[in-house]
PyMOL Python script that loads the backbone (N, CA, C, O; Angstrom):
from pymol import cmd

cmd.read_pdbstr("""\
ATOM      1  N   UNK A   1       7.023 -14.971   2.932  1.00  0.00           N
ATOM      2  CA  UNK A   1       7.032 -13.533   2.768  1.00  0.00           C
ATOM      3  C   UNK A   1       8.414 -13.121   2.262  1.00  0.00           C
ATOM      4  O   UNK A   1       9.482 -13.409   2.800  1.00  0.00           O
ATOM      5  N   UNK A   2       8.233 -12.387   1.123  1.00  0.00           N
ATOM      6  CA  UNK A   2       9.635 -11.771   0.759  1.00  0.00           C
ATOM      7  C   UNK A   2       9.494 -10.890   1.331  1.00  0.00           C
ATOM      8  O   UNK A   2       8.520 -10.450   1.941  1.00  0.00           O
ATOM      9  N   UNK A   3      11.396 -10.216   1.048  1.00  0.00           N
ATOM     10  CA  UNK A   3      11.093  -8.724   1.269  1.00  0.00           C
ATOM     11  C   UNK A   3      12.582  -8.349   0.805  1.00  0.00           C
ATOM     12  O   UNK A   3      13.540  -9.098   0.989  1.00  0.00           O
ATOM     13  N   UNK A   4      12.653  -7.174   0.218  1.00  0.00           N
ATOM     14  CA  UNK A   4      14.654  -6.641  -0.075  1.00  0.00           C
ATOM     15  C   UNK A   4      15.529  -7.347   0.987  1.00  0.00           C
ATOM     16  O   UNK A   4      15.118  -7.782   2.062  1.00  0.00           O
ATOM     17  N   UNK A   5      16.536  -7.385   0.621  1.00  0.00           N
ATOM     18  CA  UNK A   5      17.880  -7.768   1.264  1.00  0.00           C
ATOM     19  C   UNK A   5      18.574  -6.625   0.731  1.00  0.00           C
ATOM     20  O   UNK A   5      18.791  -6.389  -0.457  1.00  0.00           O
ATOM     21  N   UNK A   6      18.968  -5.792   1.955  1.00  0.00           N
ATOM     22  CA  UNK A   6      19.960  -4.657   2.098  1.00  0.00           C
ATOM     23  C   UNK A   6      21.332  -4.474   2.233  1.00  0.00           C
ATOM     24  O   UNK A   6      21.882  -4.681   3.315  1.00  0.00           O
ATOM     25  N   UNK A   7      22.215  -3.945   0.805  1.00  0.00           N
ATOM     26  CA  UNK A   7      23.208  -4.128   1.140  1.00  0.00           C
ATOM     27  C   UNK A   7      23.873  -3.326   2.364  1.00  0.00           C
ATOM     28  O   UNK A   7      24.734  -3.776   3.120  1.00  0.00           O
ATOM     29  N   UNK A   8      23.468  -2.424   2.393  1.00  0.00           N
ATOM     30  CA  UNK A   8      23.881  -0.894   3.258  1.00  0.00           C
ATOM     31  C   UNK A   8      22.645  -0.088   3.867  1.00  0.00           C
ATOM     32  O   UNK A   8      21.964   0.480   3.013  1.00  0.00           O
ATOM     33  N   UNK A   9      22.279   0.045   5.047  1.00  0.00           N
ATOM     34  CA  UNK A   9      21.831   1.086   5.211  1.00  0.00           C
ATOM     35  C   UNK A   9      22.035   2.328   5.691  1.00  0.00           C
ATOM     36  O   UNK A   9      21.647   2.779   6.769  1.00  0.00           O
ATOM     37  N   UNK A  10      22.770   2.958   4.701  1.00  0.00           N
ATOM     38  CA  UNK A  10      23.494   4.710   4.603  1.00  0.00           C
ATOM     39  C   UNK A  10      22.497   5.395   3.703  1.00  0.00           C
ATOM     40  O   UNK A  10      22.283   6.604   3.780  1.00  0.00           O
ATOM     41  N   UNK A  11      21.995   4.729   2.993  1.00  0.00           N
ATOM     42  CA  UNK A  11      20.777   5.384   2.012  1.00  0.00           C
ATOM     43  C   UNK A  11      19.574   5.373   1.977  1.00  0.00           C
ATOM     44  O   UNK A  11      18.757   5.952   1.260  1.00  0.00           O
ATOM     45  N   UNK A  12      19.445   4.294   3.250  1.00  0.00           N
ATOM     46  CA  UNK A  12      18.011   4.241   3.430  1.00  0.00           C
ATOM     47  C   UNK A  12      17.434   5.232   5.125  1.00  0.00           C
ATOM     48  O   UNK A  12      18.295   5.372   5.993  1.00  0.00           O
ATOM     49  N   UNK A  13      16.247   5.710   5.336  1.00  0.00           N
ATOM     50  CA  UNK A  13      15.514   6.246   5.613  1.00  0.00           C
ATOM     51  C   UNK A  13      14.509   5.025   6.963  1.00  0.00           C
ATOM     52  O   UNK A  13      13.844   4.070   6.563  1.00  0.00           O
ATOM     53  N   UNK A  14      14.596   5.253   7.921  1.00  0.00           N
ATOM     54  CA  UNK A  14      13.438   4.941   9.116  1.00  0.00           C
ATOM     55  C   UNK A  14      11.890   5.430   8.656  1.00  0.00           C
ATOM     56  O   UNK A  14      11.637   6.629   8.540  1.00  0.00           O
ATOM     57  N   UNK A  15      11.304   4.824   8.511  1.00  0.00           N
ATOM     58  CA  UNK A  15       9.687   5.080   8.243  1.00  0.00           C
ATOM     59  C   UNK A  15       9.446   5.968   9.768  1.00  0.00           C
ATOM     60  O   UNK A  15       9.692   7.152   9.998  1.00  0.00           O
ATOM     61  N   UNK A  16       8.972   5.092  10.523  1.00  0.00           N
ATOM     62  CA  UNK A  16       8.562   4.989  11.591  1.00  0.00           C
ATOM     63  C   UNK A  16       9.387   3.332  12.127  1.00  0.00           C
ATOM     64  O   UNK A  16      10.103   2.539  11.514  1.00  0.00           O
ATOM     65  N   UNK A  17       8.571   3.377  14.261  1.00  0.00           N
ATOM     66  CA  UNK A  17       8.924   2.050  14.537  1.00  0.00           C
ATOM     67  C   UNK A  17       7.009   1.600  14.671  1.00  0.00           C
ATOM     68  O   UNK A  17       6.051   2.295  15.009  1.00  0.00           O
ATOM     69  N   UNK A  18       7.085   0.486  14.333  1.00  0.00           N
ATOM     70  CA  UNK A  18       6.046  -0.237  14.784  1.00  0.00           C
ATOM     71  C   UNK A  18       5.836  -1.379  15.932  1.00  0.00           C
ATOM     72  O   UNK A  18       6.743  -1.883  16.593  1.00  0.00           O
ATOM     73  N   UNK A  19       4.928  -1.575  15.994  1.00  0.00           N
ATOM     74  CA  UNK A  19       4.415  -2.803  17.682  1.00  0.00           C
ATOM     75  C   UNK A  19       4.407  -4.145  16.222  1.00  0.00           C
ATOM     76  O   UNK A  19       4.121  -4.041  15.029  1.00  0.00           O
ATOM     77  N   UNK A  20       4.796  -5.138  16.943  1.00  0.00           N
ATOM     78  CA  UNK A  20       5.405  -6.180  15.948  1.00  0.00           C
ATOM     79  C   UNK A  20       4.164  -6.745  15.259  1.00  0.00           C
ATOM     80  O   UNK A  20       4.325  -6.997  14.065  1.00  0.00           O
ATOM     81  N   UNK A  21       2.850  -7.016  15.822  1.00  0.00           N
ATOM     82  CA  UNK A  21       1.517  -6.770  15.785  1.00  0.00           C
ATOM     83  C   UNK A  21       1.247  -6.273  14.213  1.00  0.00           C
ATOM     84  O   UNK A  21       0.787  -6.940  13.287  1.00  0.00           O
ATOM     85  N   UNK A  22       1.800  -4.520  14.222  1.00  0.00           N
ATOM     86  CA  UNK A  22       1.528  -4.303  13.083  1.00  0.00           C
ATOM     87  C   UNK A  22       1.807  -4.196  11.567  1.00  0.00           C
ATOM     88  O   UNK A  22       1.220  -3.778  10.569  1.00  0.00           O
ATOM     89  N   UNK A  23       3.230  -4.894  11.939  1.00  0.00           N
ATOM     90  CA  UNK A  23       4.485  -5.041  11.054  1.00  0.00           C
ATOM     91  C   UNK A  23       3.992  -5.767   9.548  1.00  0.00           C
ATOM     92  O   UNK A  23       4.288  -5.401   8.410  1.00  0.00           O
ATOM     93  N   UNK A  24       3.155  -6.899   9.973  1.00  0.00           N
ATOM     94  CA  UNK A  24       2.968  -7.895   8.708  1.00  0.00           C
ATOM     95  C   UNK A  24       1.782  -6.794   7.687  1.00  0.00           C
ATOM     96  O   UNK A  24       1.709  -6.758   6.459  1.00  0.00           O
ATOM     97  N   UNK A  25       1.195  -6.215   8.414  1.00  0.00           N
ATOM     98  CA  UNK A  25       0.356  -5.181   7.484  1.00  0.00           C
ATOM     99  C   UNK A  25       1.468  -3.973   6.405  1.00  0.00           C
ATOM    100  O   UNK A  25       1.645  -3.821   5.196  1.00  0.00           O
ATOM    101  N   UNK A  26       1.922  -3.419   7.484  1.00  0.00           N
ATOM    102  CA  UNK A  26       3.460  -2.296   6.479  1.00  0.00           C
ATOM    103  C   UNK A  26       3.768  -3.362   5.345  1.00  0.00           C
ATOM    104  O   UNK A  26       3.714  -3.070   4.150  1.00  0.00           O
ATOM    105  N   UNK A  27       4.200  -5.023   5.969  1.00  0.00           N
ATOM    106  CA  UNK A  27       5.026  -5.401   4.886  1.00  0.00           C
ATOM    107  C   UNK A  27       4.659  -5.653   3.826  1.00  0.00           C
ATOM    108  O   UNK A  27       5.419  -5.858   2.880  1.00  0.00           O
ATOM    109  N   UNK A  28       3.177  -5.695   3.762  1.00  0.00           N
ATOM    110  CA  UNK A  28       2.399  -6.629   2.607  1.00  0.00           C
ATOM    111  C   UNK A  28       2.146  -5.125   1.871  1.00  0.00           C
ATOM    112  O   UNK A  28       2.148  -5.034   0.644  1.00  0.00           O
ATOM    113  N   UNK A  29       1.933  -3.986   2.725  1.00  0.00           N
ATOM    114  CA  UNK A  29       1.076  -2.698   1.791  1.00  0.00           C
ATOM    115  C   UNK A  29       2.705  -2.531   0.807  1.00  0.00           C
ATOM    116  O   UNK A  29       2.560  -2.637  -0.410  1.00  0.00           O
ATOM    117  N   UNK A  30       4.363  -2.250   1.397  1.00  0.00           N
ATOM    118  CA  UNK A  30       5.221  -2.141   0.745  1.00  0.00           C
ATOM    119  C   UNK A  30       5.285  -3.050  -0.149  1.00  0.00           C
ATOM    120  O   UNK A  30       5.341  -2.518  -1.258  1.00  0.00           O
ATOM    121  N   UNK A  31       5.301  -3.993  -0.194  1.00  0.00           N
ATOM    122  CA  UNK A  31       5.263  -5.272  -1.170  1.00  0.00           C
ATOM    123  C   UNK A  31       4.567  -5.472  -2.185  1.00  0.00           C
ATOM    124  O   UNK A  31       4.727  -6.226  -3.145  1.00  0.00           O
ATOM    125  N   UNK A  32       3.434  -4.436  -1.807  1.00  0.00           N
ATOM    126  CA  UNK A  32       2.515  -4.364  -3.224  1.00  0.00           C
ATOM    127  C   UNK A  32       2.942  -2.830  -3.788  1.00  0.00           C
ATOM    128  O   UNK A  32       2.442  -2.317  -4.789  1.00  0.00           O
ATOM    129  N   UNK A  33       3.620  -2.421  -3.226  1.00  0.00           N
ATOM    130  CA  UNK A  33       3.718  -0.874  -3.702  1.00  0.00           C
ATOM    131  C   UNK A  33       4.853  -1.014  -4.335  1.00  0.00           C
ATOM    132  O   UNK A  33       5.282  -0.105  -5.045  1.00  0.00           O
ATOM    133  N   UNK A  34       5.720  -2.551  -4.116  1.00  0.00           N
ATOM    134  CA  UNK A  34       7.098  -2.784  -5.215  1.00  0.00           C
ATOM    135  C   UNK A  34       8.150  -1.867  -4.264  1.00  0.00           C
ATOM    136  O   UNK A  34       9.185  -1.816  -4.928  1.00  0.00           O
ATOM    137  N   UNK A  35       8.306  -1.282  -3.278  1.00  0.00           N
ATOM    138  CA  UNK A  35       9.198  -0.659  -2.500  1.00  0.00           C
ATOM    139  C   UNK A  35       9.782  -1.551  -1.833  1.00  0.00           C
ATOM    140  O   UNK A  35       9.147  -2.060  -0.909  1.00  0.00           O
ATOM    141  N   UNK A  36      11.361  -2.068  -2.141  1.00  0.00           N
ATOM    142  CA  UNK A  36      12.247  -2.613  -1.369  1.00  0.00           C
ATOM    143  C   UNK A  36      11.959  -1.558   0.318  1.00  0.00           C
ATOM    144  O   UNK A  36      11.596  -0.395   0.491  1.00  0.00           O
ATOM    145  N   UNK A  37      12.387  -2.825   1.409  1.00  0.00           N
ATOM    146  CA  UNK A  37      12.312  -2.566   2.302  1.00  0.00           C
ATOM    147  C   UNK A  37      13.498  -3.121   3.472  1.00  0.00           C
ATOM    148  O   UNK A  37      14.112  -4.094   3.034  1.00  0.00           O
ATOM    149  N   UNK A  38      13.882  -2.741   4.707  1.00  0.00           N
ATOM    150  CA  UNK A  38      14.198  -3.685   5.370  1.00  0.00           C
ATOM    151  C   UNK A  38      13.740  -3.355   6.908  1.00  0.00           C
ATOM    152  O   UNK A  38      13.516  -2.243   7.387  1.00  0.00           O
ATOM    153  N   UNK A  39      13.663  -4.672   7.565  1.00  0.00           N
ATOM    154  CA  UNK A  39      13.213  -4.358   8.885  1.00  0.00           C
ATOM    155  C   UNK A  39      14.383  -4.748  10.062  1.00  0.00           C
ATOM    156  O   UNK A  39      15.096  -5.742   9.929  1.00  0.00           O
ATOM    157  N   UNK A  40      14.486  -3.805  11.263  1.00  0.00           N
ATOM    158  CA  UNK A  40      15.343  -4.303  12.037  1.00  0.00           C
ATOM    159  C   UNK A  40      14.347  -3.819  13.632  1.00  0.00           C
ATOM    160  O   UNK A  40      13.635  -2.874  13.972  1.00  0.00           O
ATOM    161  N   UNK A  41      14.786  -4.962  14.174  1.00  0.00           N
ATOM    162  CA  UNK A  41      14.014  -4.932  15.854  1.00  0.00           C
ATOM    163  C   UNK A  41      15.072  -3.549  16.573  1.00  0.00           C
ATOM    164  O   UNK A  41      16.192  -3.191  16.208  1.00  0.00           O
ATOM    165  N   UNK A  42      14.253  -3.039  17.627  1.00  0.00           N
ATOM    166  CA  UNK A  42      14.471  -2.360  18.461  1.00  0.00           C
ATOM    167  C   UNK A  42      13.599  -2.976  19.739  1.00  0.00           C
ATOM    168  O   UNK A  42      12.374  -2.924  19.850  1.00  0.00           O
ATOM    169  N   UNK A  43      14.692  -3.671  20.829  1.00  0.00           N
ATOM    170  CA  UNK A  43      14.234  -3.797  21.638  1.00  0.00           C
ATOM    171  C   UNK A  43      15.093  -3.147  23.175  1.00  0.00           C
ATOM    172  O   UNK A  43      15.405  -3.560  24.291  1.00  0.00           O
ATOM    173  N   UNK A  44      15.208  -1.759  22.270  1.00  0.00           N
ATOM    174  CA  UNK A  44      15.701  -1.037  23.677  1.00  0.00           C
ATOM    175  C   UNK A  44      14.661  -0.706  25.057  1.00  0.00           C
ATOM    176  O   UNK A  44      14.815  -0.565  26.270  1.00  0.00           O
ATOM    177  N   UNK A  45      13.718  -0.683  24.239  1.00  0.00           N
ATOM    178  CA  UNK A  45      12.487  -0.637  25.675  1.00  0.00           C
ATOM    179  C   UNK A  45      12.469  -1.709  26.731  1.00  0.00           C
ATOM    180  O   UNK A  45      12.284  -1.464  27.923  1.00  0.00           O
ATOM    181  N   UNK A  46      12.682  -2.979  26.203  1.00  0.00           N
ATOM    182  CA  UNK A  46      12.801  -3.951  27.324  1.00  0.00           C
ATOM    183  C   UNK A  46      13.855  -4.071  28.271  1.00  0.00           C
ATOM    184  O   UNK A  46      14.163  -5.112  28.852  1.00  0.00           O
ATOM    185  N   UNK A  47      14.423  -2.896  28.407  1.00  0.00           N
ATOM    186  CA  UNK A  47      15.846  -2.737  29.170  1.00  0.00           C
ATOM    187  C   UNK A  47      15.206  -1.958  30.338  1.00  0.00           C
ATOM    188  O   UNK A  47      15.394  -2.287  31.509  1.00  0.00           O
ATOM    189  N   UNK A  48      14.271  -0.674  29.886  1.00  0.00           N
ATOM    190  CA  UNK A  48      14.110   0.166  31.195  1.00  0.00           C
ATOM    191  C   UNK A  48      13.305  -0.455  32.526  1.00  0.00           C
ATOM    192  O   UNK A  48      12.316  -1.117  32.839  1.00  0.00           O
ATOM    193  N   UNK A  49      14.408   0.217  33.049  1.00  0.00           N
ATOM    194  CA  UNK A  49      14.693  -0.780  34.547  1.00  0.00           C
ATOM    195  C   UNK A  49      13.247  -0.371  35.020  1.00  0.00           C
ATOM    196  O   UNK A  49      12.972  -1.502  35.418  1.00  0.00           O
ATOM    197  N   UNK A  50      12.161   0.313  35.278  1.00  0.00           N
ATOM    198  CA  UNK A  50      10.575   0.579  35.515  1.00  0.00           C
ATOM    199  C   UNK A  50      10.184  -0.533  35.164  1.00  0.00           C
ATOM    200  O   UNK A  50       9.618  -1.273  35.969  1.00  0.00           O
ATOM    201  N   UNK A  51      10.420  -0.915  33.789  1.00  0.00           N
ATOM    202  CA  UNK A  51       9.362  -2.094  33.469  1.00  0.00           C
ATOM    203  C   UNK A  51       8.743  -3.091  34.335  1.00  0.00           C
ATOM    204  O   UNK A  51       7.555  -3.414  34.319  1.00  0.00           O
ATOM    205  N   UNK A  52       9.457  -3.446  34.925  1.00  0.00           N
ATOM    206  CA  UNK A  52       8.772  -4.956  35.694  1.00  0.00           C
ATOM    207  C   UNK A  52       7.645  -4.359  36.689  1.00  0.00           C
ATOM    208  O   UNK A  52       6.585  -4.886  37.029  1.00  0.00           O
ATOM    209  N   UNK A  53       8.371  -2.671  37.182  1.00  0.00           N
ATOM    210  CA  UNK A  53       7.203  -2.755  38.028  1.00  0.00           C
ATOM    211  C   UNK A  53       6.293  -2.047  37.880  1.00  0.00           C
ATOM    212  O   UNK A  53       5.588  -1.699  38.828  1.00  0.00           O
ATOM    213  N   UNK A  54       6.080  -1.643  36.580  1.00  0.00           N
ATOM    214  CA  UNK A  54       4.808  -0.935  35.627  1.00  0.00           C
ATOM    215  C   UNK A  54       4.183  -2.081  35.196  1.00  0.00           C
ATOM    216  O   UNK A  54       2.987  -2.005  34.919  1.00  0.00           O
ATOM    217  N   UNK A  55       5.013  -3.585  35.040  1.00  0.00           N
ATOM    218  CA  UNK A  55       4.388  -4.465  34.902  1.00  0.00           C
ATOM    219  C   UNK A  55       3.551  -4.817  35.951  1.00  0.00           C
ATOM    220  O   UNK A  55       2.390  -4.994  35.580  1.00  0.00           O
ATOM    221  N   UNK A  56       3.807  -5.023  37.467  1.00  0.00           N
ATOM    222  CA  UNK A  56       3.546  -6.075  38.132  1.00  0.00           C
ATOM    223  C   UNK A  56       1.983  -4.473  38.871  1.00  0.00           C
ATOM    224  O   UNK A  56       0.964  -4.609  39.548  1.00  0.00           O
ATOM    225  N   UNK A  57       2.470  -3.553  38.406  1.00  0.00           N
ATOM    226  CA  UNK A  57       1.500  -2.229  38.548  1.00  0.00           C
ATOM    227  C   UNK A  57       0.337  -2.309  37.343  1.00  0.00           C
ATOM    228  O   UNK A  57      -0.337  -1.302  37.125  1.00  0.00           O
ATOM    229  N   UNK A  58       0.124  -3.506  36.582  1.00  0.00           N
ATOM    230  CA  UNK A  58      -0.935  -3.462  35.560  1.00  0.00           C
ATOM    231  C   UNK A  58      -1.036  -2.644  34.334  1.00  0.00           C
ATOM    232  O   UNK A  58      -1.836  -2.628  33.397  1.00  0.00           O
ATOM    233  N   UNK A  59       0.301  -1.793  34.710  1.00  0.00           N
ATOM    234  CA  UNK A  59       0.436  -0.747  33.194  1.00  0.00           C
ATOM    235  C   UNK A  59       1.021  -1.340  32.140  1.00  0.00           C
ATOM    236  O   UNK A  59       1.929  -2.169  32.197  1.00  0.00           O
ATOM    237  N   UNK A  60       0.609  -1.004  31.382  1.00  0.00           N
ATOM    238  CA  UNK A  60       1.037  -1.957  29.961  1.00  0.00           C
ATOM    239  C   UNK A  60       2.455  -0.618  28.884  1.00  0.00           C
ATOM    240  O   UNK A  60       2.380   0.286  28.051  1.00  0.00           O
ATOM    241  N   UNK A  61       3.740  -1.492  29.817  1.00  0.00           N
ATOM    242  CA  UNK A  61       4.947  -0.492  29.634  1.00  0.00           C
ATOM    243  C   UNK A  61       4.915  -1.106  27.678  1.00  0.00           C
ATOM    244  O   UNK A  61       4.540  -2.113  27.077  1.00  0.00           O
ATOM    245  N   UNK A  62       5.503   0.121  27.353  1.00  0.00           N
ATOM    246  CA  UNK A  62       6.190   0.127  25.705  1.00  0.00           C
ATOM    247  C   UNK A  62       7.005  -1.603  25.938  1.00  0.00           C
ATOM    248  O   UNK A  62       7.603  -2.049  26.917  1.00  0.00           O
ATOM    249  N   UNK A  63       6.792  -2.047  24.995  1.00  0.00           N
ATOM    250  CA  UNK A  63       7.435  -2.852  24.211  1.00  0.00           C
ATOM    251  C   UNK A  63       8.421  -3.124  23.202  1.00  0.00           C
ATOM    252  O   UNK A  63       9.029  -2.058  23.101  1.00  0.00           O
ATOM    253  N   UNK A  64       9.043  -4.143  22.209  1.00  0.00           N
ATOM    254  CA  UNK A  64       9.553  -4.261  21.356  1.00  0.00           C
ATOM    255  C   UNK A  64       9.134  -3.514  20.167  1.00  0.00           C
ATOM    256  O   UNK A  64       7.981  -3.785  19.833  1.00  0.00           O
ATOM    257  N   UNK A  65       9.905  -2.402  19.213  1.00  0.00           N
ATOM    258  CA  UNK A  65       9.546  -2.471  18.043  1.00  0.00           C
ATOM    259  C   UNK A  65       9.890  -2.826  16.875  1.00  0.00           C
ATOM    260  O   UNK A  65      11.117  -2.917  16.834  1.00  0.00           O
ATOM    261  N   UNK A  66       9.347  -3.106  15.773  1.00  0.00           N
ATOM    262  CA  UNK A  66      10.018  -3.219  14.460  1.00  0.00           C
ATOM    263  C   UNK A  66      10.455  -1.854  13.700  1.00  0.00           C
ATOM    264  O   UNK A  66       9.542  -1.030  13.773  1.00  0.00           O
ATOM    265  N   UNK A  67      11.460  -1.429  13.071  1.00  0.00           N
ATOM    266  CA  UNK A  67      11.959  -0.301  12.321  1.00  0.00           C
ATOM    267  C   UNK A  67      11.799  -0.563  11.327  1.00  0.00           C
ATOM    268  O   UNK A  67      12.443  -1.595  11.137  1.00  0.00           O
ATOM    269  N   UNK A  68      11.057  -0.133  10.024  1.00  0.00           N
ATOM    270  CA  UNK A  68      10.647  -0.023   9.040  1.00  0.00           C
ATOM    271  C   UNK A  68      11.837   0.671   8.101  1.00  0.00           C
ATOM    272  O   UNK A  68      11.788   1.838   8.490  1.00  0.00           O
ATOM    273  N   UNK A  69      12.871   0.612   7.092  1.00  0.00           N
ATOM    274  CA  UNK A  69      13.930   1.183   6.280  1.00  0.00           C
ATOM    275  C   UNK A  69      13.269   1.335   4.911  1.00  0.00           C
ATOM    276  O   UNK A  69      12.471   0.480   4.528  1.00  0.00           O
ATOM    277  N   UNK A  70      13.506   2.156   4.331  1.00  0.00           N
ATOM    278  CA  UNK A  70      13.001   2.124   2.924  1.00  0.00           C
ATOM    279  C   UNK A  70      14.082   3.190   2.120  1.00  0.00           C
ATOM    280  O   UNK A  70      14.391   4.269   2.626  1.00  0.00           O
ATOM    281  N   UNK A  71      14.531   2.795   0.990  1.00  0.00           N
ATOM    282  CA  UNK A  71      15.527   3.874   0.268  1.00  0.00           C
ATOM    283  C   UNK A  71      14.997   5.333   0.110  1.00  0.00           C
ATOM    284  O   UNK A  71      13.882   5.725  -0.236  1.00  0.00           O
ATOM    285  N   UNK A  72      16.110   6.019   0.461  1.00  0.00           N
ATOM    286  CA  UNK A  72      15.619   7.592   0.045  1.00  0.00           C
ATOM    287  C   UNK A  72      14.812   7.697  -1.098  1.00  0.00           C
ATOM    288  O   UNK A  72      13.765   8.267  -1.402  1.00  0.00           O
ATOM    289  N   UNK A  73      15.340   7.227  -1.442  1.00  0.00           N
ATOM    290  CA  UNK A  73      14.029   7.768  -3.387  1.00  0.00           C
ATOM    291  C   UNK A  73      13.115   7.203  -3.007  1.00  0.00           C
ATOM    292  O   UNK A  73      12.159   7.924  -3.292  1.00  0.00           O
ATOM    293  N   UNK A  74      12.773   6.348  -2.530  1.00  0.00           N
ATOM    294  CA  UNK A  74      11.184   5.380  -2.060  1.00  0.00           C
ATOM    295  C   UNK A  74      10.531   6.389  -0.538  1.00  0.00           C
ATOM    296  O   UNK A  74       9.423   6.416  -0.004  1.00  0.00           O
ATOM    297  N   UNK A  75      11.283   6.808  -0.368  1.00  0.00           N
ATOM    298  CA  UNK A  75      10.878   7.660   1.099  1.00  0.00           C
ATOM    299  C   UNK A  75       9.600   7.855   1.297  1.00  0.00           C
ATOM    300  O   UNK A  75       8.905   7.225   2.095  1.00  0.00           O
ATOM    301  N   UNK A  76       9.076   9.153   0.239  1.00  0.00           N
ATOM    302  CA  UNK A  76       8.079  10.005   0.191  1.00  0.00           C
ATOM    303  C   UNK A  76       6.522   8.899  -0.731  1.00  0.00           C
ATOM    304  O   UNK A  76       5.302   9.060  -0.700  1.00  0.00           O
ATOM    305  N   UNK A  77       7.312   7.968  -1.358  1.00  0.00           N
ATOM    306  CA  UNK A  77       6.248   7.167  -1.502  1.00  0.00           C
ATOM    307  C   UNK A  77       5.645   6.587  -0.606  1.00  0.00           C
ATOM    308  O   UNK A  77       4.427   6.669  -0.446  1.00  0.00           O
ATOM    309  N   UNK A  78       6.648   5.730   0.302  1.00  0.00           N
ATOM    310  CA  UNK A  78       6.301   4.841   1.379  1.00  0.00           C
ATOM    311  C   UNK A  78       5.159   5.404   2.579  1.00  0.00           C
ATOM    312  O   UNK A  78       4.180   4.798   3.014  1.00  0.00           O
ATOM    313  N   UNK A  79       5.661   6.784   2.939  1.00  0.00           N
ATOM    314  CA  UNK A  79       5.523   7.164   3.727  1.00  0.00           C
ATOM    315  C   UNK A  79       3.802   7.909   3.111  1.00  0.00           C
ATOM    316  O   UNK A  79       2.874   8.274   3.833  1.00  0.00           O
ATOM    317  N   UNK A  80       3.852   7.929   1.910  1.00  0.00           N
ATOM    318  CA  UNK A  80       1.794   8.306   1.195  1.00  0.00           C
ATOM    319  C   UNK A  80       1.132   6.918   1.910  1.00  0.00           C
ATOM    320  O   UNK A  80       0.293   6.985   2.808  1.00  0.00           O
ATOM    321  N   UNK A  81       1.699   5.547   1.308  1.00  0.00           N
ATOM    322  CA  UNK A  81       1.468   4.347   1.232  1.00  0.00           C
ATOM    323  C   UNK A  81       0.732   4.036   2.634  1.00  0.00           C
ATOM    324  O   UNK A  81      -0.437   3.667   2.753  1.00  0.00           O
ATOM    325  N   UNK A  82       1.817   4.301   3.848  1.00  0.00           N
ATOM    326  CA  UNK A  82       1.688   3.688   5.178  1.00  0.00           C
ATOM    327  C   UNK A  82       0.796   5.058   5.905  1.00  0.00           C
ATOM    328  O   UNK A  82       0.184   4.844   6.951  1.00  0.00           O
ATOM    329  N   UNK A  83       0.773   6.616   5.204  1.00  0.00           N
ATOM    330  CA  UNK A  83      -0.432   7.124   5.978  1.00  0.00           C
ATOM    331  C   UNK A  83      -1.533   6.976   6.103  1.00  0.00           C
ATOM    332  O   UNK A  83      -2.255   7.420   6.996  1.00  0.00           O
ATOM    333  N   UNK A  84      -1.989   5.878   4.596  1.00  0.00           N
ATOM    334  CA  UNK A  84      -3.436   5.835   4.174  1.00  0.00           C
ATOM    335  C   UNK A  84      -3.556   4.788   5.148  1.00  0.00           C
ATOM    336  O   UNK A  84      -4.756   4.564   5.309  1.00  0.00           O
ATOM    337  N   UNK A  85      -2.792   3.989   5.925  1.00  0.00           N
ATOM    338  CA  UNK A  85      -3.122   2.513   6.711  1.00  0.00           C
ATOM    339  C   UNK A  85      -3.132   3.496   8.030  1.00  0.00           C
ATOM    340  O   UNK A  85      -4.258   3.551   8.526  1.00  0.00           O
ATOM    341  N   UNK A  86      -2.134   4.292   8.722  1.00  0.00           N
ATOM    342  CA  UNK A  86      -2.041   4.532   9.847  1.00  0.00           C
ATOM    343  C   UNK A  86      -2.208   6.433   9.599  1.00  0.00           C
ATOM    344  O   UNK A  86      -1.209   7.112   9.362  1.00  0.00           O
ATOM    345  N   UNK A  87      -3.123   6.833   9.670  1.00  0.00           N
ATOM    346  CA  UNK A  87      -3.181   8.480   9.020  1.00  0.00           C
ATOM    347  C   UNK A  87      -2.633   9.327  10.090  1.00  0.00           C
ATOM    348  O   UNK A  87      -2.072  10.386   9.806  1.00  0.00           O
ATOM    349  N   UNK A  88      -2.760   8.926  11.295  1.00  0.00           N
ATOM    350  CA  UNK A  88      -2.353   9.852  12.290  1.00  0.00           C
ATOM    351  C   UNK A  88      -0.542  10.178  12.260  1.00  0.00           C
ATOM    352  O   UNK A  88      -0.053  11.073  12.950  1.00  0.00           O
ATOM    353  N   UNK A  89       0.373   9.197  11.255  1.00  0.00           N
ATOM    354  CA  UNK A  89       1.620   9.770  10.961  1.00  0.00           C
ATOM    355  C   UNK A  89       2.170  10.516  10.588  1.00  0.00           C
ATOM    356  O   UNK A  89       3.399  10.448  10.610  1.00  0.00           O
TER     357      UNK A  89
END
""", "prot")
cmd.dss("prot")
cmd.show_as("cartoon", "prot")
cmd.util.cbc("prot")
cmd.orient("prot")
């Protein structure tokens, strides 16, 4: 899987975050749409101190996400691209 290599991100734009699950779908729809991209993890959720015992309570606490980057000028494309996959954005 390719994908852009970013020199800077000061110009680029957060899509959304995604569940890592749904990441390989964003990357392939950007990839055909020719929109450089870059992705970076957010795994600040696995810090909150609840978790273990929302875990061991059967609730299924937030997880890791992936952050989706795309250049300002690609913004408003990306973001047509990834509503037609996920519309409720």
């Amino acid at each position: 899987m390719e994908r852009a290599r970013l020199q800077s991100v000061e110009n680029f734009e957060a899509i959304v975050a995604f569940e890592p699950r749904e990441v390989r779908r964003v990357v392939a729809l950007l990839e055909a749409q020719e929109i450089p991209f870059d992705l970076q993890a957010d795994n600040s959720a696995l810090s909150n101190p609840v978790r273990a015992v929302q875990l061991s309570m059967g609730i299924y606490p937030e997880g890791p996400k992936i952050v989706v980057f795309v250049p300002e000028a690609d913004y408003a494309a990306a973001l047509e691209a990834i509503s037609v996959m996920f519309p409720v954005l």
